[in-house]
C-alpha positions as CSV (number, residue, x, y, z in Angstrom):
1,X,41.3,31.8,-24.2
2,X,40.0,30.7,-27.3
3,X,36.8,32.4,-29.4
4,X,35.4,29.3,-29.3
5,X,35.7,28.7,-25.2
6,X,34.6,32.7,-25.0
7,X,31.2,31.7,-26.9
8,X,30.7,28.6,-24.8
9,X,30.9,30.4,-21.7
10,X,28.6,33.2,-22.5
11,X,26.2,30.8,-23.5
12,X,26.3,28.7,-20.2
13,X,25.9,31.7,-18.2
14,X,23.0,32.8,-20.0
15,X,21.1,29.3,-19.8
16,X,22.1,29.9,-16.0
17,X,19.9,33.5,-15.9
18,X,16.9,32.0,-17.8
19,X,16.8,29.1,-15.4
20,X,16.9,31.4,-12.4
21,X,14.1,34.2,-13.7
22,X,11.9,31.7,-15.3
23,X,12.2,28.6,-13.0
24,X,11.7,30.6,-9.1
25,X,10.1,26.9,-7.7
26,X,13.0,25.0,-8.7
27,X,15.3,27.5,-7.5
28,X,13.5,27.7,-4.1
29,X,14.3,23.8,-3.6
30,X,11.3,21.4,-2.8
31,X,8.4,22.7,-0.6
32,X,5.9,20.4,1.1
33,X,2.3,19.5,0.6
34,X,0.7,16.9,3.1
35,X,-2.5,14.7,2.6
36,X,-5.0,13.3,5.2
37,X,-5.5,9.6,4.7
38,X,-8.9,8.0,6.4
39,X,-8.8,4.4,4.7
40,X,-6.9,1.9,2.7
41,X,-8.6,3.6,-0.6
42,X,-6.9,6.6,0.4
43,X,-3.7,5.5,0.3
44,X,-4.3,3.9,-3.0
45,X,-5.3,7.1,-4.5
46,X,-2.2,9.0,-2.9
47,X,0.3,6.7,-4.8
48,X,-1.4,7.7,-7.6
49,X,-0.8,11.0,-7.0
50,X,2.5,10.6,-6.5
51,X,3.1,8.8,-9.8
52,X,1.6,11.5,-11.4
53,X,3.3,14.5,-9.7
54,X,6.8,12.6,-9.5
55,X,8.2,15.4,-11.4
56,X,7.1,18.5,-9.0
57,X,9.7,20.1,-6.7
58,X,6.8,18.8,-3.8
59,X,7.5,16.5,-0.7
60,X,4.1,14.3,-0.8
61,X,3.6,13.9,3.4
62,X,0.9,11.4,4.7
63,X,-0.8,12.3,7.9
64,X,-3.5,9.5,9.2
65,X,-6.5,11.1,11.1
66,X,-10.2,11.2,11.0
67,X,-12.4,12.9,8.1
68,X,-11.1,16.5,7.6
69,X,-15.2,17.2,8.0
70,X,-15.6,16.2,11.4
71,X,-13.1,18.6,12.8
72,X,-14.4,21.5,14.6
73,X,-14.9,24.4,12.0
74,X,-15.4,22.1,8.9
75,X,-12.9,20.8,6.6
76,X,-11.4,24.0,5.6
77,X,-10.3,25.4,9.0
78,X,-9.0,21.6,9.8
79,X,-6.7,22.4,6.4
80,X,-5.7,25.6,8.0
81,X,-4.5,24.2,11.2
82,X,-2.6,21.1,9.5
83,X,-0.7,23.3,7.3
84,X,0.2,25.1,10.0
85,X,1.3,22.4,12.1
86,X,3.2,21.2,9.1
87,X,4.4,24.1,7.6
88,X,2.7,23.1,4.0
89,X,1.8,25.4,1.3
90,X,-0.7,22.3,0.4
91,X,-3.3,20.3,1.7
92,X,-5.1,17.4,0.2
93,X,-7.9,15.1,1.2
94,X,-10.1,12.8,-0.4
95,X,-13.9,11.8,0.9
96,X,-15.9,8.8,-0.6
97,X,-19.7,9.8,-1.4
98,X,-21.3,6.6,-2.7
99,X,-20.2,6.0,-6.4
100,X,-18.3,9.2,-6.5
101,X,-15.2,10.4,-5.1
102,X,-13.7,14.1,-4.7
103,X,-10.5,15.1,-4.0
104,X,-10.0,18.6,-2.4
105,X,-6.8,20.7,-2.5
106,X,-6.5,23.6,-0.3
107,X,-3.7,26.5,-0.7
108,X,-4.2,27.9,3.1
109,X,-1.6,30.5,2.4
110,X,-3.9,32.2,-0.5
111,X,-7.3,30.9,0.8
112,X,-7.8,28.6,-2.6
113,X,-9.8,25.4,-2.1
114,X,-9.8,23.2,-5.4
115,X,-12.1,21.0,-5.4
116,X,-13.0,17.8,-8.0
117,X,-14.8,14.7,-8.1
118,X,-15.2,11.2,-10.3
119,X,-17.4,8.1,-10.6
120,X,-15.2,5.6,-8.9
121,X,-16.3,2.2,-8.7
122,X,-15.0,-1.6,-7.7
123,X,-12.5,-2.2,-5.6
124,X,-9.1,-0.6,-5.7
125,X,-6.8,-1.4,-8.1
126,X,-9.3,-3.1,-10.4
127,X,-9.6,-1.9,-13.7
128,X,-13.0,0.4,-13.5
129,X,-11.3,1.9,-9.8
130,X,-8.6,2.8,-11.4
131,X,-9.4,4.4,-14.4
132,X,-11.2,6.8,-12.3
133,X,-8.3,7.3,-10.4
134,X,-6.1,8.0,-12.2
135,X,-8.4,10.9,-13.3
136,X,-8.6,12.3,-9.8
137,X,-4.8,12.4,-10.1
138,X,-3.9,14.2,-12.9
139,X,-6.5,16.6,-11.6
140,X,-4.5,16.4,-8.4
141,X,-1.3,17.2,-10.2
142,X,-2.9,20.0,-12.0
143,X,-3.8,21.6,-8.4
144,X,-0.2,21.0,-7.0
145,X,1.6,22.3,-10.0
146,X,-0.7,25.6,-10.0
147,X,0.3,26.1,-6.1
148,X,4.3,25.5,-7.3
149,X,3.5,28.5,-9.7
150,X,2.1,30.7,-7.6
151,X,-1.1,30.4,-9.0
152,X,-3.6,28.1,-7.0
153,X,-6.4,26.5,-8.8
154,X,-9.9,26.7,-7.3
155,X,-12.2,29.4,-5.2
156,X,-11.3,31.7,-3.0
157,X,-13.1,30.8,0.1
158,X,-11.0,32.6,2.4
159,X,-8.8,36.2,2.1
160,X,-4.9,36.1,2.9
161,X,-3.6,36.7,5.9
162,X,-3.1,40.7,5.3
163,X,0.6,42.1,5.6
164,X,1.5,43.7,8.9
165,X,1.2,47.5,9.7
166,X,4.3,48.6,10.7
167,X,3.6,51.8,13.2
168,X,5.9,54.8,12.0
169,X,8.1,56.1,15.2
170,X,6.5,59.5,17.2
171,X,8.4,62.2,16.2
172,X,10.8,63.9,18.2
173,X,10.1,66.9,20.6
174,X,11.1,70.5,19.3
175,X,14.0,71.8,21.1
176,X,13.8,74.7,23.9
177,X,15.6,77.6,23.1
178,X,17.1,78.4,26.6
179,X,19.9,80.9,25.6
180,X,17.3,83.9,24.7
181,X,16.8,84.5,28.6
182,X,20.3,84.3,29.3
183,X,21.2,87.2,26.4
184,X,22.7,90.1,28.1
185,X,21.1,93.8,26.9
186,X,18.9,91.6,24.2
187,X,15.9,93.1,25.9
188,X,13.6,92.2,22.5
189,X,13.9,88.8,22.4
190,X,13.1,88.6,25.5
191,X,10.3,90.1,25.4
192,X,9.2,87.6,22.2
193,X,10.3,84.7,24.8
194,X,6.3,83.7,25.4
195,X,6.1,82.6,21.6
196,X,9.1,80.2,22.1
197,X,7.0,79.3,25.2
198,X,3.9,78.9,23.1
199,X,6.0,76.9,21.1
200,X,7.4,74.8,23.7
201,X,3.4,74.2,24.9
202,X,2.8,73.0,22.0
203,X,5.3,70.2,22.6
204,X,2.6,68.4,24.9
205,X,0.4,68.1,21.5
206,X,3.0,66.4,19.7
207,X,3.1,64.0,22.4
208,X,-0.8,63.5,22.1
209,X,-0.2,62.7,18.7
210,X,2.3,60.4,19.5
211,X,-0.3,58.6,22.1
212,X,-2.8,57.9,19.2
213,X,-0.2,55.3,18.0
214,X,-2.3,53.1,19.7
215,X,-5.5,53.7,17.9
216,X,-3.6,52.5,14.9
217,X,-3.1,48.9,16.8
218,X,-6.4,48.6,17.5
219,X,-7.1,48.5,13.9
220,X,-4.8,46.4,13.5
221,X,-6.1,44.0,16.3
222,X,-9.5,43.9,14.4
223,X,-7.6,42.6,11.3
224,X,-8.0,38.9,12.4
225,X,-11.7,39.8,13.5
226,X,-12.3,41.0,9.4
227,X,-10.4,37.9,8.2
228,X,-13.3,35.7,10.5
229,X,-15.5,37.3,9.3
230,X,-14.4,37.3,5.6
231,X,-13.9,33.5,5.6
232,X,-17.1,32.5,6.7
233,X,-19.2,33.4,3.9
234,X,-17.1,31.9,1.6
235,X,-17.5,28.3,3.5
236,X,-20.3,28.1,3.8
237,X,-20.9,28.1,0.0
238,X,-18.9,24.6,0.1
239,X,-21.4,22.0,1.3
240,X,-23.2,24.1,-2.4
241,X,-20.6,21.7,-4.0
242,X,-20.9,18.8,-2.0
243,X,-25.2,19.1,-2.6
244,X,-24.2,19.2,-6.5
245,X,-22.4,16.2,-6.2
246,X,-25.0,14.9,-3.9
247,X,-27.3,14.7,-6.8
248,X,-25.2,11.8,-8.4
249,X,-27.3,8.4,-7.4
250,X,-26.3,7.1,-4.4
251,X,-26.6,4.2,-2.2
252,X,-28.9,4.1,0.9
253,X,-32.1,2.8,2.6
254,X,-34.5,1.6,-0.1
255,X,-38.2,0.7,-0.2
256,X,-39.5,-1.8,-2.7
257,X,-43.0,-2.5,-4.1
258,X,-43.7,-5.0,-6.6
259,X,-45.7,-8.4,-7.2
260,X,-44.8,-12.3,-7.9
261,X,-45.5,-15.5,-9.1
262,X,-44.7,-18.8,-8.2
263,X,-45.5,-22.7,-8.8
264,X,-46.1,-24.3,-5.2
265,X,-47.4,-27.4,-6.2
266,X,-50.5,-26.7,-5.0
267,X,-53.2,-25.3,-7.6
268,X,-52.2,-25.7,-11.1
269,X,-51.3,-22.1,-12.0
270,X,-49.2,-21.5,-8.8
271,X,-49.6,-18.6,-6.4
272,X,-49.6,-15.1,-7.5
273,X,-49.7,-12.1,-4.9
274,X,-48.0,-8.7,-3.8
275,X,-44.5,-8.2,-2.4
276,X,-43.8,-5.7,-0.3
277,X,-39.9,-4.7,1.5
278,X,-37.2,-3.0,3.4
279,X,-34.0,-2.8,3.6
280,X,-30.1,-0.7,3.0
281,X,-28.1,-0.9,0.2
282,X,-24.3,0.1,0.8
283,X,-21.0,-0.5,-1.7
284,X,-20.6,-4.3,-1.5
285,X,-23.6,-5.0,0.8
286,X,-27.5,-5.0,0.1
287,X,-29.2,-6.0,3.1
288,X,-33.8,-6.2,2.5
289,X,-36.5,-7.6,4.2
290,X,-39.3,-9.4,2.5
291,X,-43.2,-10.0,2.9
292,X,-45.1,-11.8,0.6
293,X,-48.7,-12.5,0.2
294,X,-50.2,-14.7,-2.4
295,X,-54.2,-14.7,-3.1
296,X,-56.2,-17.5,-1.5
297,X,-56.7,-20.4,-4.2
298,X,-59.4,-23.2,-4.1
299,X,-58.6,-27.0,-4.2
300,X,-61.7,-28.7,-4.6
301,X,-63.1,-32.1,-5.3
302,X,-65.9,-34.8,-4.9
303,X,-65.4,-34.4,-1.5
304,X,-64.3,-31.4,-0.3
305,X,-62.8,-27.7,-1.1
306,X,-59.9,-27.0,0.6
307,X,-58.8,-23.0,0.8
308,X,-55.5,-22.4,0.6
309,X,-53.9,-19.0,1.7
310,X,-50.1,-18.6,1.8
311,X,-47.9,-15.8,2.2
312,X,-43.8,-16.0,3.5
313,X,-41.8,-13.6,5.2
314,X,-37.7,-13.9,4.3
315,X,-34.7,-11.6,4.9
316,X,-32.0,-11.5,2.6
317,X,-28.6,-10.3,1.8
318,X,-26.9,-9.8,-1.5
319,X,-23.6,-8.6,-2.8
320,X,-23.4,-7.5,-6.8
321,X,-21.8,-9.1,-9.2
322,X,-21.9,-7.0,-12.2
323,X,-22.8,-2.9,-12.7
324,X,-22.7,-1.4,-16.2
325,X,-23.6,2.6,-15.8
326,X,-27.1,2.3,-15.1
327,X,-27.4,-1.5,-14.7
328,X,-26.7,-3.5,-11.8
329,X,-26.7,-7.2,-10.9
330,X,-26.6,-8.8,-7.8
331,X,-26.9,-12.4,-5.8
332,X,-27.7,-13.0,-2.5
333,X,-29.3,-15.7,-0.2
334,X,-32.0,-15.7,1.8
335,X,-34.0,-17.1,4.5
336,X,-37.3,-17.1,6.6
337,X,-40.5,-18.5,7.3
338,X,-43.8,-19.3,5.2
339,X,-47.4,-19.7,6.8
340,X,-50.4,-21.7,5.2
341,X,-53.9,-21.0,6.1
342,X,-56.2,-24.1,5.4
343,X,-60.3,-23.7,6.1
344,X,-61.9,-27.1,4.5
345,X,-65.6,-27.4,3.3
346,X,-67.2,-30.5,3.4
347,X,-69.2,-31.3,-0.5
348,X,-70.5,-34.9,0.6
349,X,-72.4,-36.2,3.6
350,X,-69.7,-39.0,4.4
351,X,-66.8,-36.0,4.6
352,X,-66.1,-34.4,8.1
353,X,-64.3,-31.9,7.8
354,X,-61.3,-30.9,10.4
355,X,-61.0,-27.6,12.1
356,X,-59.0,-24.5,10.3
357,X,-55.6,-24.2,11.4
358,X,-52.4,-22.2,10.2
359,X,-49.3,-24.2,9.5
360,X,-45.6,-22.5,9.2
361,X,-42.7,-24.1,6.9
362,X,-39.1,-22.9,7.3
363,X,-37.7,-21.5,4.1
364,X,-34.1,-21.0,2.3
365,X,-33.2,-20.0,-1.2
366,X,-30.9,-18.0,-3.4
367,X,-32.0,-15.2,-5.6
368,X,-30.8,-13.2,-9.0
369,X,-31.5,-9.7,-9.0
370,X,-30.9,-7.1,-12.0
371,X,-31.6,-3.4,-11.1
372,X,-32.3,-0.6,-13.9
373,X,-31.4,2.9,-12.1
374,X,-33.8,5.0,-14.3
375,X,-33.2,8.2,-12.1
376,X,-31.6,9.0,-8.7
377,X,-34.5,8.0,-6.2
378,X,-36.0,5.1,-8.6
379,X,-34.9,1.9,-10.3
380,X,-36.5,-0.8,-11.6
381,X,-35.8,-4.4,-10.4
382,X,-36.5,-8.4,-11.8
383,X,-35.9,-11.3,-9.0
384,X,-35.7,-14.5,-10.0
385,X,-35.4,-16.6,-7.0
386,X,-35.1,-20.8,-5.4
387,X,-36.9,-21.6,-1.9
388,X,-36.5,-25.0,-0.4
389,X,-39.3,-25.2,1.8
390,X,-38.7,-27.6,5.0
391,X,-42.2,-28.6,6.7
392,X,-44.5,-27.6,4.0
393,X,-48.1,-29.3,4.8
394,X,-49.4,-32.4,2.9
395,X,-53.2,-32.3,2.1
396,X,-55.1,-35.3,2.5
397,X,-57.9,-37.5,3.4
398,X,-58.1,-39.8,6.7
399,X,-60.1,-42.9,5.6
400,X,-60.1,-45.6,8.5
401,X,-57.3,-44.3,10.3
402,X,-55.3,-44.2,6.8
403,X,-53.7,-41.1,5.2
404,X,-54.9,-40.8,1.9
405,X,-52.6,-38.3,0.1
406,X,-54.4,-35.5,-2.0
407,X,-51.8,-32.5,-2.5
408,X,-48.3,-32.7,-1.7
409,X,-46.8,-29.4,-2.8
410,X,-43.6,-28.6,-4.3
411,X,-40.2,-28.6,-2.0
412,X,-38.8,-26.4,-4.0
413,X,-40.2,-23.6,-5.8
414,X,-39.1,-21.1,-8.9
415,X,-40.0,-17.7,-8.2
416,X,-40.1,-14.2,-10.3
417,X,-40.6,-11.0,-9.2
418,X,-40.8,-7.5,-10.5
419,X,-41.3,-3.9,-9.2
420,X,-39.7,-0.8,-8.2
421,X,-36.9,0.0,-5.7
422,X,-37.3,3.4,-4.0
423,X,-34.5,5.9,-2.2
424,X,-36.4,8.2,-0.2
């Protein structure tokens, strides 16, 4: 053998030791590491993850179930029963909480939960979904990698399981010396032959000893009991977290106040009045309902003075368009119905007047909304909105059985609205 294959060989072996004391994960093989998914996002954001962590000795499992919350004992214990069931040294979930999303990692084996959350917006695979995405995955693979290395990320929110007690054997009984009795002319020992008795009475203690073997199981049995009880407290700091990210503005049922102006066709400067509403705003849905009042306005003449109150109740639905941090745009349609109140007031002697009545007009339009989110439970909202009434009522005079026409009204009218959107 040459110097040269010697001083190969050396070296190959002693790449082959610092692989096997610094690299104990890749020497173990793969190990496994399963993830609950709920929706389509989830699966999304798990190939992610697995782009990311392609490069960890971990098998990625999917398991498709219900919200790791709703299990009986809360998320956690639902992470301890599906490793088990699996045979994972990893558990990860994801759970959507209106613009945010957080990703939870839990190490069973060591009682680590690792928990982390991002604004994640649009639908998946767009570009704003997935740049917050691909943030929950590195975080993901910073969890995983942790756990390969022994060293789980995160809280301690429950101890390990601790190691077993292993009860020592009972010790054996002291042996009876029988052969002093039998000793021909040995007349002292014999007469010492009630210590080796005392000594063989004492064998019975020994075996009291040996019955308080139990006693030691019994502690053990309340091992299981302190490990309960140890784990609770630290769960029940984990809805702490989820309050925190709680905070973050989020969608929900909304009240809004605010006032309006319109051009009806009516009275020269329109109708002004107060707007009052309802409704839920979710992801891609905003659902409201509407009530509007305008202040009674005074048509008069030669002849007469017609009062004119109107006021409109409309239900609409509108999806967003746009959203830019605090900003938000949306358009939606709408629909309902709008009531007139007409009293008349004769002003000359050849004018009769006809009765009060209340007239209703069916109504559809289309709105633009843009929403300024100044703090969690407030934003600030302009409407600028299109209603096509159908049925609106034509003012007029009756002069020998002939309609004379005095105010028509607009069929369509230009609205714009502003006020504030509340989130109790």
């Amino acid at each position: 053998m040459s110097v040269l294959e010697a001083v190969a060989r050396q070296r190959v072996v002693v790449l082959a030791v610092v692989l096997g004391l610094w690299s104990p994960a890749w020497a173990d093989g793969p190990w496994r590491a399963v993830a609950r998914v709920v929706s389509a996002e989830d699966r999304a954001l798990l190939e992610r993850v697995r782009g990311q962590s392609s490069d960890l000795p971990v098998v990625l499992e999917v398991e498709a179930g219900r919200s790791m919350d709703s299990g009986p004992g809360g998320a956690w214990r639902e992470a301890e029963r599906l490793a088990s069931r699996r045979d994972a040294r990893a558990v990860l979930w994801f759970t959507r909480d209106g613009a945010a999303l957080r990703v939870s990692v839990a190490a069973p084996k060591t009682g680590h939960l690792f928990v982390r959350s991002a604004r994640v917006e649009g639908a998946p695979e767009t570009l704003t979904w997935s740049v917050g995405a691909e943030a929950l995955a590195l975080a993901v693979r910073s969890a995983l990698r942790a756990v390969d290395a022994g060293e789980p990320l995160g809280e301690v929110v429950a101890p390990p399981p601790p190691p077993p007690v292993v009860t020592p054997p009972p010790p054996p009984p002291p042996a009876v010396a029988s052969p002093v009795a039998e000793a021909p002319g040995a007349k002292a020992p014999v007469a010492k032959s009630p210590v080796a008795k005392a000594q063989v009475a004492e064998a019975p203690a020994a075996k009291s000893q040996v019955a308080e073997a139990p006693v030691a199981k019994s502690q053990v049995a309340e091992a299981p009991a302190a490990k309960s009880r140890g784990a609770e407290a630290p769960v029940a700091e984990v809805p702490v977290a989820e309050a925190q990210v709680a905070k973050a503005p989020a969608d929900g049922a909304f009240v809004q106040v605010g006032v309006h102006a319109a051009l009806d066709g009516y009275h020269a400067w329109g109708q002004q009045g107060l707007s009052v509403g309802a409704g839920w705003a979710g992801r891609e849905l905003r659902l409201r309902a509407q009530v509007l009042a305008a202040l009674p306005v005074h048509l008069r003449d030669a002849y007469a003075d017609i009062r004119l109150t109107q006021g409109a109740v409309l239900a609409w639905a509108d999806v967003p368009f746009v959203k830019a941090g605090a900003w938000e745009g949306t358009v939606g349609l709408g629909a309902g119905v709008a009531g007139f109140w007409r009293r008349t007031e004769a002003r000359a002697a050849e004018v009769e007047p006809t009765p009060s009545r209340m007239l209703a007009a069916f109504v559809v339009g289309s709105a633009v909304r843009v929403a300024w989110r100044v703090a969690p439970a407030l934003a600030l909202e302009a409407a600028l909105s299109g209603e096509v009434l159908l049925g609106r009522p034509r003012l007029g005079y009756s002069v020998d059985g002939e309609f004379v026409l005095r105010e028509d009204g607009a069929s369509v009218r230009p609205r714009l609205g502003v006020g504030m959107v509340i989130f109790p």
